[in-house]
C-alpha positions as CSV (number, residue, x, y, z in Angstrom):
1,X,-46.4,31.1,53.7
2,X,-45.5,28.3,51.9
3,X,-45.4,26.2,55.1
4,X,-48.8,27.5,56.4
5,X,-50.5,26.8,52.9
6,X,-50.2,23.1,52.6
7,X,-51.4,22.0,56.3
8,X,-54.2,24.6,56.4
9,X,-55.8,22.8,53.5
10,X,-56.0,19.4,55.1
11,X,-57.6,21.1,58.4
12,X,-61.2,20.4,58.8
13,X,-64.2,23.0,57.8
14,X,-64.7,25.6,59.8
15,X,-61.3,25.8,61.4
16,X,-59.1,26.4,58.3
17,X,-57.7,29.8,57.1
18,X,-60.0,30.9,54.4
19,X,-58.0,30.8,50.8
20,X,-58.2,34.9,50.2
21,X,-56.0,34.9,53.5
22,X,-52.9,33.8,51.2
23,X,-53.5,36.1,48.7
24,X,-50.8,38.6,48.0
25,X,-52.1,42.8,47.5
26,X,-48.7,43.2,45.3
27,X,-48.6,40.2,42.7
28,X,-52.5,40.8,42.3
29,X,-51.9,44.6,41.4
30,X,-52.4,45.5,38.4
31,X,-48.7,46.8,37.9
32,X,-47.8,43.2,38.4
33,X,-46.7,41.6,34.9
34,X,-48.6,38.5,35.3
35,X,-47.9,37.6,31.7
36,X,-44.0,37.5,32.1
37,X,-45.2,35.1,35.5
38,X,-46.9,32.9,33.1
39,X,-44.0,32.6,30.5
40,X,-41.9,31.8,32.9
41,X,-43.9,29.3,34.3
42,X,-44.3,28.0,30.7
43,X,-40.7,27.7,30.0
44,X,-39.5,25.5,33.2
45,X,-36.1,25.0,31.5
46,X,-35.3,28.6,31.4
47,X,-36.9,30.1,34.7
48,X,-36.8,27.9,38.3
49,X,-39.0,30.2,39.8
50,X,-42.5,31.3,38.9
51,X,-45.3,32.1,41.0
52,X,-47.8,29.8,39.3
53,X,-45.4,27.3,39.7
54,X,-44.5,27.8,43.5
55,X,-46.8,30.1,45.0
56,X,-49.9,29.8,43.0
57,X,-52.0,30.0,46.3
58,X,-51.0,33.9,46.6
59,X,-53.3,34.8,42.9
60,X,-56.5,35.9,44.2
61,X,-59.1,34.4,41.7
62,X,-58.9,37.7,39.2
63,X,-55.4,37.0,38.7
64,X,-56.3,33.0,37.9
65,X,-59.0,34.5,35.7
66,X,-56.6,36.5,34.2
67,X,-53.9,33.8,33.6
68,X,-57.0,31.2,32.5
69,X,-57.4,34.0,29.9
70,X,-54.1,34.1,28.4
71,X,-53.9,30.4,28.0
72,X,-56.9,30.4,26.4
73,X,-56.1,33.4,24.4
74,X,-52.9,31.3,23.4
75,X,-55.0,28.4,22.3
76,X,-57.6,30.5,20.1
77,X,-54.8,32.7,18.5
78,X,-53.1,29.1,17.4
79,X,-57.2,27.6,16.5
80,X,-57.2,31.5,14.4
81,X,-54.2,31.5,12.6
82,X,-54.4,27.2,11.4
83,X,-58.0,28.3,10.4
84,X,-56.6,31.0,8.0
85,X,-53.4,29.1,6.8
86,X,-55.9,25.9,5.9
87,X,-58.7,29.2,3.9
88,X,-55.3,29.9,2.1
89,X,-53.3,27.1,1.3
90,X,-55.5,24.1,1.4
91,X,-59.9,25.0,1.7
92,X,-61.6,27.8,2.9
93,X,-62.2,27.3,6.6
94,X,-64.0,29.6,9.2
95,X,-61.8,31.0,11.9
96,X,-64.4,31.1,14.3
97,X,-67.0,28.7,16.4
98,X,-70.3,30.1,14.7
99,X,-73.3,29.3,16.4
100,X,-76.7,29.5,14.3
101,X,-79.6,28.8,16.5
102,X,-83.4,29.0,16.5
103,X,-85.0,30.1,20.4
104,X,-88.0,27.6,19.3
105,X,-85.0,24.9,19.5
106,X,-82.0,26.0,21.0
107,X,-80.5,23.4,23.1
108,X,-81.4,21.1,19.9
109,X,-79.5,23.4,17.6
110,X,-76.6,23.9,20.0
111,X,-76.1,20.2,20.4
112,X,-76.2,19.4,16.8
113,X,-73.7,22.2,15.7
114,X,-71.2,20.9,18.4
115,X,-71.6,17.4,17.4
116,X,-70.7,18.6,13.5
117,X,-67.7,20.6,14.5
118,X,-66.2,19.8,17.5
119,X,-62.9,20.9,16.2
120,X,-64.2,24.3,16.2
121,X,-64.6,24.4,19.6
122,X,-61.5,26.3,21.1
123,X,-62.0,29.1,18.1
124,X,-63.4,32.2,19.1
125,X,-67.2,32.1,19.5
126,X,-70.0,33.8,17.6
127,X,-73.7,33.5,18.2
128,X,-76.6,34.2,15.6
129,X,-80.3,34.0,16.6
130,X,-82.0,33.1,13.1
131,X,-84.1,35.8,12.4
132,X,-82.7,38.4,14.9
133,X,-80.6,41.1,13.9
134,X,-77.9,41.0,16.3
135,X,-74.2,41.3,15.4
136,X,-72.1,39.4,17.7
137,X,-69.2,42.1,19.3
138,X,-70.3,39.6,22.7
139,X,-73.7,41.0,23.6
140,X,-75.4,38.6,21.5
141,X,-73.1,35.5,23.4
142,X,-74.3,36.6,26.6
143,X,-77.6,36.5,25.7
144,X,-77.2,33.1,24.4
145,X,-75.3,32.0,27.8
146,X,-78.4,32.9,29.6
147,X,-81.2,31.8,27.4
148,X,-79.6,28.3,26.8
149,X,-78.6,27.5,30.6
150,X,-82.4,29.0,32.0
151,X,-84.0,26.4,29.5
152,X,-81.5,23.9,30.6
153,X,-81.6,24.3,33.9
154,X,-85.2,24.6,34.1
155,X,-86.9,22.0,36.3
156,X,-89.1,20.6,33.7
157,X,-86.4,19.9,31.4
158,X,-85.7,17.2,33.3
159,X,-81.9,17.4,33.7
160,X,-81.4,18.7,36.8
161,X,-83.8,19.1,39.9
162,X,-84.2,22.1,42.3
163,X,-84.2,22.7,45.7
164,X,-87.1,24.6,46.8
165,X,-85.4,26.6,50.0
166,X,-81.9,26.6,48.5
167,X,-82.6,27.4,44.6
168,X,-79.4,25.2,43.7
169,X,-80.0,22.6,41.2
170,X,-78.7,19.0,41.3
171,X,-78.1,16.5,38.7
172,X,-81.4,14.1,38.3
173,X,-80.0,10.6,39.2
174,X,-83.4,9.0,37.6
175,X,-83.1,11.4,34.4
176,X,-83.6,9.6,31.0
177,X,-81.6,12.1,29.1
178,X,-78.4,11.0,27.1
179,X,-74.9,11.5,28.1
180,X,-74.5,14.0,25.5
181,X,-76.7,16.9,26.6
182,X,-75.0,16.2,29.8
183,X,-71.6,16.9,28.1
184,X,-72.9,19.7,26.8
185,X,-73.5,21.3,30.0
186,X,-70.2,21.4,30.2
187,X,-68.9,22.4,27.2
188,X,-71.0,25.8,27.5
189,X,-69.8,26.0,31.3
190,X,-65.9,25.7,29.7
191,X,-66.7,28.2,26.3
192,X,-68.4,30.8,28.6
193,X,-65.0,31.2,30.5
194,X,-63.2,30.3,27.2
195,X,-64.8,33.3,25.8
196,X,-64.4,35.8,28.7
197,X,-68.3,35.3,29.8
198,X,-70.1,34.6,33.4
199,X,-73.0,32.4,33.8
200,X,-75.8,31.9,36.4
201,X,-75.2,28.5,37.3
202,X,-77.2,27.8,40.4
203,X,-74.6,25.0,41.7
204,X,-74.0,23.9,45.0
205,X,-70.4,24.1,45.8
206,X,-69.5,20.2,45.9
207,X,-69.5,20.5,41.3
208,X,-66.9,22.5,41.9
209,X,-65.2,20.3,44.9
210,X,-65.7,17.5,42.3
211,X,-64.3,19.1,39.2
212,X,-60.9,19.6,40.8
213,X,-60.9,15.9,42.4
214,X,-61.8,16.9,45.6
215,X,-64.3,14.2,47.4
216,X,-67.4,14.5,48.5
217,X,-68.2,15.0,52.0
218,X,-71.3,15.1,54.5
219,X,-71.1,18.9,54.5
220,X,-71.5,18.8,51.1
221,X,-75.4,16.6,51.5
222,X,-76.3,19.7,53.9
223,X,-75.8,22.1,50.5
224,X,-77.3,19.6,48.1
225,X,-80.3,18.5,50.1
226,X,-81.1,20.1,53.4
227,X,-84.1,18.0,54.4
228,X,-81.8,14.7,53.9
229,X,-78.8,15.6,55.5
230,X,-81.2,16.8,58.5
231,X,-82.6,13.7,59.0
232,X,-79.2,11.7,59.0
233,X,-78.0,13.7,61.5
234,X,-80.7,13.1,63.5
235,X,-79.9,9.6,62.7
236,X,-76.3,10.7,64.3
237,X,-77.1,12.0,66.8
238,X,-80.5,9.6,68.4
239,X,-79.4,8.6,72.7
240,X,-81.5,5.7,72.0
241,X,-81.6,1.9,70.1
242,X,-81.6,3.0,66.5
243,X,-82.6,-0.5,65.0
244,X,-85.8,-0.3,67.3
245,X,-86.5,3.3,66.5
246,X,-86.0,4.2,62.9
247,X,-86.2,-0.1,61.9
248,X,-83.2,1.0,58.7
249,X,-81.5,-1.1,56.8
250,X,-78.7,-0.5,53.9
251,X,-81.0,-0.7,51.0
252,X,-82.6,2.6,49.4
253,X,-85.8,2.6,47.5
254,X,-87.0,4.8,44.5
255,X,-89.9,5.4,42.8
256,X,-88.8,5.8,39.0
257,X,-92.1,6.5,36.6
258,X,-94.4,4.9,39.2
259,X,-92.3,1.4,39.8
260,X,-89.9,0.7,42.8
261,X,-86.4,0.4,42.6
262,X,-83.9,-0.6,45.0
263,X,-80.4,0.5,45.6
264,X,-78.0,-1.7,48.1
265,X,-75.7,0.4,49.7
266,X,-73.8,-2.9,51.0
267,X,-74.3,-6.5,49.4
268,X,-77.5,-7.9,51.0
269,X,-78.4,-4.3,52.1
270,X,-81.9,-5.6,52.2
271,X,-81.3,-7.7,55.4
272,X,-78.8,-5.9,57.1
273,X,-79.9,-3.5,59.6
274,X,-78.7,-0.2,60.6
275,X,-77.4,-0.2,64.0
276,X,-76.2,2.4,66.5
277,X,-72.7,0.5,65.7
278,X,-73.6,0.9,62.2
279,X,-74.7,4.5,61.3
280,X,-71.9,6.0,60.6
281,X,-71.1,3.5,58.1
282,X,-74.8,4.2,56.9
283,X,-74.5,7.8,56.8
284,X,-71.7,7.9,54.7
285,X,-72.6,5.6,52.2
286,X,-75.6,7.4,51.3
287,X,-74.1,10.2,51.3
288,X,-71.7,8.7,48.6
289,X,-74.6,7.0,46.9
290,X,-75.8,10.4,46.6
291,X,-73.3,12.9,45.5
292,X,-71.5,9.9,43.9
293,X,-72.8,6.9,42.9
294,X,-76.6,7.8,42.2
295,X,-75.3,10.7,39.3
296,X,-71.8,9.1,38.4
297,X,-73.2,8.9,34.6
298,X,-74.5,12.3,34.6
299,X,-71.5,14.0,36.0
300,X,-69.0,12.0,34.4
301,X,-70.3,13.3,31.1
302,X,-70.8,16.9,32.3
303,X,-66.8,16.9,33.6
304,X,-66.0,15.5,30.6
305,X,-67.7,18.5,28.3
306,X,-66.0,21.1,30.4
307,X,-62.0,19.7,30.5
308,X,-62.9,19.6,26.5
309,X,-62.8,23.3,27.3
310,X,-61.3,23.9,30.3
311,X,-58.5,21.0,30.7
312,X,-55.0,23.3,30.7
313,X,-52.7,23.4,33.6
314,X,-54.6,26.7,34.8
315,X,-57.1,25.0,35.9
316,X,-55.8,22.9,38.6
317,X,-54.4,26.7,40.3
318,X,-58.0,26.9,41.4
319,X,-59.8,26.4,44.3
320,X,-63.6,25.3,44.6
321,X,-64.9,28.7,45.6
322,X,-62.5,30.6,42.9
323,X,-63.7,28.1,40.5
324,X,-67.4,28.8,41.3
325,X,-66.8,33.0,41.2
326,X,-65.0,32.4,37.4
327,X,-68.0,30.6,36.1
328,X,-70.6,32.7,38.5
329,X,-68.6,36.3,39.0
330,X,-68.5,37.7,41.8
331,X,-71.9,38.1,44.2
332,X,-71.5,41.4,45.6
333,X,-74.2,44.1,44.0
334,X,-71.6,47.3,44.7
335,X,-73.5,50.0,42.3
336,X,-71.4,52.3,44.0
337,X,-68.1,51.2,42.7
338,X,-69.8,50.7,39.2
339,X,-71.0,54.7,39.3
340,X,-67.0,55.6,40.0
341,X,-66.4,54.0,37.4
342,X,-68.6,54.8,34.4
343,X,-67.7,56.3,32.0
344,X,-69.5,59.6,30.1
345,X,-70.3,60.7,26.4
346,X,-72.1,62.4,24.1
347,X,-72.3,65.4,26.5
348,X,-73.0,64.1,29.6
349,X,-70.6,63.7,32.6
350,X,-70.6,63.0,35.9
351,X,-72.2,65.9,37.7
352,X,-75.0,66.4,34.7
353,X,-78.7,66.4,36.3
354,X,-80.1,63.5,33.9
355,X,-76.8,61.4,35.2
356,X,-77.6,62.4,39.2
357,X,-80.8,61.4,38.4
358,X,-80.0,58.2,36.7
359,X,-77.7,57.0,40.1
360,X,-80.5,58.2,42.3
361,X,-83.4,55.8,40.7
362,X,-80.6,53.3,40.6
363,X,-79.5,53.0,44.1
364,X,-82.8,52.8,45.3
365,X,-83.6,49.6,42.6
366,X,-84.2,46.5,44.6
367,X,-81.5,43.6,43.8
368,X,-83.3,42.1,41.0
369,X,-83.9,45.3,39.2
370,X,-80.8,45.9,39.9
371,X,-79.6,42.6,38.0
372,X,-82.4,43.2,35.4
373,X,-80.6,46.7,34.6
374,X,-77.0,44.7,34.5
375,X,-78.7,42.1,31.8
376,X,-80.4,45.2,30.1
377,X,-77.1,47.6,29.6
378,X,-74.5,44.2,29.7
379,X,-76.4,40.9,28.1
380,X,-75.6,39.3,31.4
381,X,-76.9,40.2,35.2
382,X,-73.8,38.3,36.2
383,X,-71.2,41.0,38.4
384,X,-67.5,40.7,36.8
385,X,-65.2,38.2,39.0
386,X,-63.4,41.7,40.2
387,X,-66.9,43.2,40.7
388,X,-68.8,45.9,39.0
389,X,-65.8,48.4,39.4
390,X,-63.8,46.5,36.8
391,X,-66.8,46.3,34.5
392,X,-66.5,49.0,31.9
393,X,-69.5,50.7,31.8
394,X,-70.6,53.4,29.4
395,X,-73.3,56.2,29.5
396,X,-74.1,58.8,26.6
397,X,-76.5,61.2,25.8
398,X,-79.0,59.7,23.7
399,X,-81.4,63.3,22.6
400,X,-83.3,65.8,24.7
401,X,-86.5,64.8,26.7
402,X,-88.7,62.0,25.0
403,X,-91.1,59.3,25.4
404,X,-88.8,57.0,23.8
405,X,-87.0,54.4,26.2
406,X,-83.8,54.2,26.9
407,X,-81.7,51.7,24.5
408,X,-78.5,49.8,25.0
409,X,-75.6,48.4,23.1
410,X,-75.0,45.1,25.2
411,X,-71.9,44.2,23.5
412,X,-70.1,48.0,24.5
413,X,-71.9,47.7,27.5
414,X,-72.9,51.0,26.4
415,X,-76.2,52.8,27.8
416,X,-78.0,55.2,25.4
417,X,-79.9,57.7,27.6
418,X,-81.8,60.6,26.6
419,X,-81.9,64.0,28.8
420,X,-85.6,63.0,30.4
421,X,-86.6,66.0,32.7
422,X,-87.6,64.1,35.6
423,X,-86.2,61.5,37.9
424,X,-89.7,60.3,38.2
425,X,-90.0,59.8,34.0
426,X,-86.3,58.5,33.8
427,X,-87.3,55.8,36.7
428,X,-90.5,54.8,35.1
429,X,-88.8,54.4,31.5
430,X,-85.8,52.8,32.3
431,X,-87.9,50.0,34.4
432,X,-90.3,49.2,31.3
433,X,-87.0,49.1,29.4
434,X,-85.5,46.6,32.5
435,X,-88.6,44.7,31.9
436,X,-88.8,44.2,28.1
437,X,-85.0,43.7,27.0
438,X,-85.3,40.3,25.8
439,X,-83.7,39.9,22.2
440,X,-82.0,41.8,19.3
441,X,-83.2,44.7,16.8
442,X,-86.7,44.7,19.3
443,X,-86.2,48.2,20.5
């Protein structure tokens, strides 16, 4: 395999094996002991062999979320314990990251905090919203995950711009934002998977190409900005004089706040044209200047925010779309493996009429109500890098019949659900709850 593995990855798009090709059924299993893998890998004068070290290519991305989780479970037990020695022996000192923030200000508060302690940052996380009532077991963290990154990520924050047919978000090469909320970006990217959370990150595939030193490419453009790469490859692929009919030369101009800049792509850009000869060459520098050159500030602070999480040996096992499924989870909406494996209480079980029900208005939930019950029950809407049969997932008899709606504990992922005596009331109720599960101690 070994011997298939390294060419494939230097083979063009489109023609190479896909990555899950090389993954292995038995070393993924969950009867594999991946954690005597990863101490042997860890101890290379002891052990010659480890998979990690030889084979990492056959860990489907569960298993590298798995071994990114003891490595970081390593790092926080060793951030824990110094943290308690210090409380004892020299001043008290707080084990974990605590995060106090306002929703009026959050990206304000979450900057400053981080800023004050940045030796906190590999303890184990905990999240208070001022005012709220919410005691982080996790739910609270998730909620925090999404708030921060929606408001972050938000066109009119200015950060980041959004691509109206695509929905993925790019950095803003003519942003006037500081390197440090950049940075921060990635910092909440690296304590999300730090802490065992997923994110909806609306990337296009190239951040994660370019966090594991992969370069840019012209397939990437067609992600990033359709309408662009459209038109160079029209530029590409024009039978006729291209100086005469498109009259380009290798200078870009900008309108920043109402003046015009210009970019050369080549010295004296300004007065040399783009020629048939010459396209190619034009092409390709614009599509560096734009994945590259035109964000190289922005992204150099954002990859430097997430290896201040994320930069252990684990990291360099993945690959781009493994990378993008540990920070977004996995994309596939399978309700049906998340009903065989839910889990019953308080009465209830798998064949009771109020549960049947339950399933029935479930199933037949578009795909954003669908999500809007995941955020509702889980904090998150994100599906679990293994996929919602891995997510533990709990339902319990919350009363008899009532008016009341149902109620969740997000950090148990733990659905309180009283004995309605209708589908049609349990569908209506458990949509306005969908719809108004924003916050803590509100229901």
């Amino acid at each position: 395999l070994a011997s298939l593995y390294a060419p494939n990855g230097a083979l063009p798009a489109g023609t190479a094996l896909r990555t899950s090709e090389f993954y292995n059924d038995a070393v993924n299993s969950e009867d594999f002991n991946i954690k005597e893998d990863y101490r042997r890998w860890k101890q290379p004068q002891r052990y010659a062999f480890s998979f990690c070290k030889c084979a990492p290519w056959i860990y489907d991305p569960g298993s590298k979320s798995r071994l990114l989780h003891l490595e970081s479970t390593v790092k926080m037990s060793h951030e824990f314990e110094d943290a308690v020695l210090r409380s004892i022996f020299i001043t008290a000192t707080c084990p974990y990251l605590v995060l106090r923030v306002r929703r009026s200000s959050l990206v304000q508060d979450t900057l400053h905090q981080i800023q004050r302690s940045p030796e906190d940052l590999k303890k184990p996380l905990k999240v208070h919203f001022v005012g709220e009532e919410g005691v982080d077991e996790g739910g609270v963290q998730k909620e925090f995950f999404s708030t921060i990154l929606r408001e972050i990520f938000d066109p009119v924050y200015g950060m980041f711009r959004q691509d109206e047919d695509t929905r993925l978000c790019w950095f803003n090469a003519l942003t006037l934002e500081l390197d440090m909320e950049y940075e921060l970006i990635g910092i909440l990217l690296g304590l999300a998977i730090y802490n065992g959370h997923i994110l909806d990150c609306r990337f296009p595939m190239v951040v994660y190409r370019k966090l594991l030193g992969y370069m840019p490419t012209f397939e990437d453009l067609r992600e990033v900005d359709p309408a662009l790469a459209s038109g160079l490859q029209k530029l590409l692929d024009f039978d006729g004089d291209v100086q005469e009919a498109f009259d380009l030369n290798f200078q870009l101009s900008y309108d920043v706040f109402g003046e015009t800049r210009e970019v050369d792509l080549l010295p004296d850009g300004a007065n040399t044209p783009v020629t048939n000869d010459s396209r190619g060459q034009y092409v390709w520098l614009y599509t560096r200047h734009t994945l590259e050159t035109s964000i190289e500030r922005q992204f150099a602070a954002f990859a430097r925010g997430f290896y201040r999480m994320c930069g252990g040996p684990v990291m360099q096992l993945f690959q781009p779309e493994e990378l993008e499924q540990l920070v977004c989870g996995s994309p596939e909406l399978d309700f049906v493996a998340l009903e065989m494996a839910t889990v019953y209480d308080d009465g209830y079980d798998s064949e009771s009429p109020t549960v049947r029900d339950f399933w029935e208005v479930v199933h037949a939930l578009p795909a954003e109500e669908k999500q809007g019950l995941l955020r509702f029950v889980t904090g998150s809407d994100r599906v679990p890098i293994k996929g919602l049969g891995s997510l533990p997932f709990v339902i319990s008899r919350n009363g008899p019949d009532t008016d009341r709606l149902p109620t969740a504990h997000t950090c148990f992922n733990h659905l309180l659900l009283p004995q309605y005596e209708s589908a049609e009331k349990l569908g209506r109720l458990l949509r306005l709850a969908i719809g108004n599960a924003v916050g803590f101690g509100l229901v």
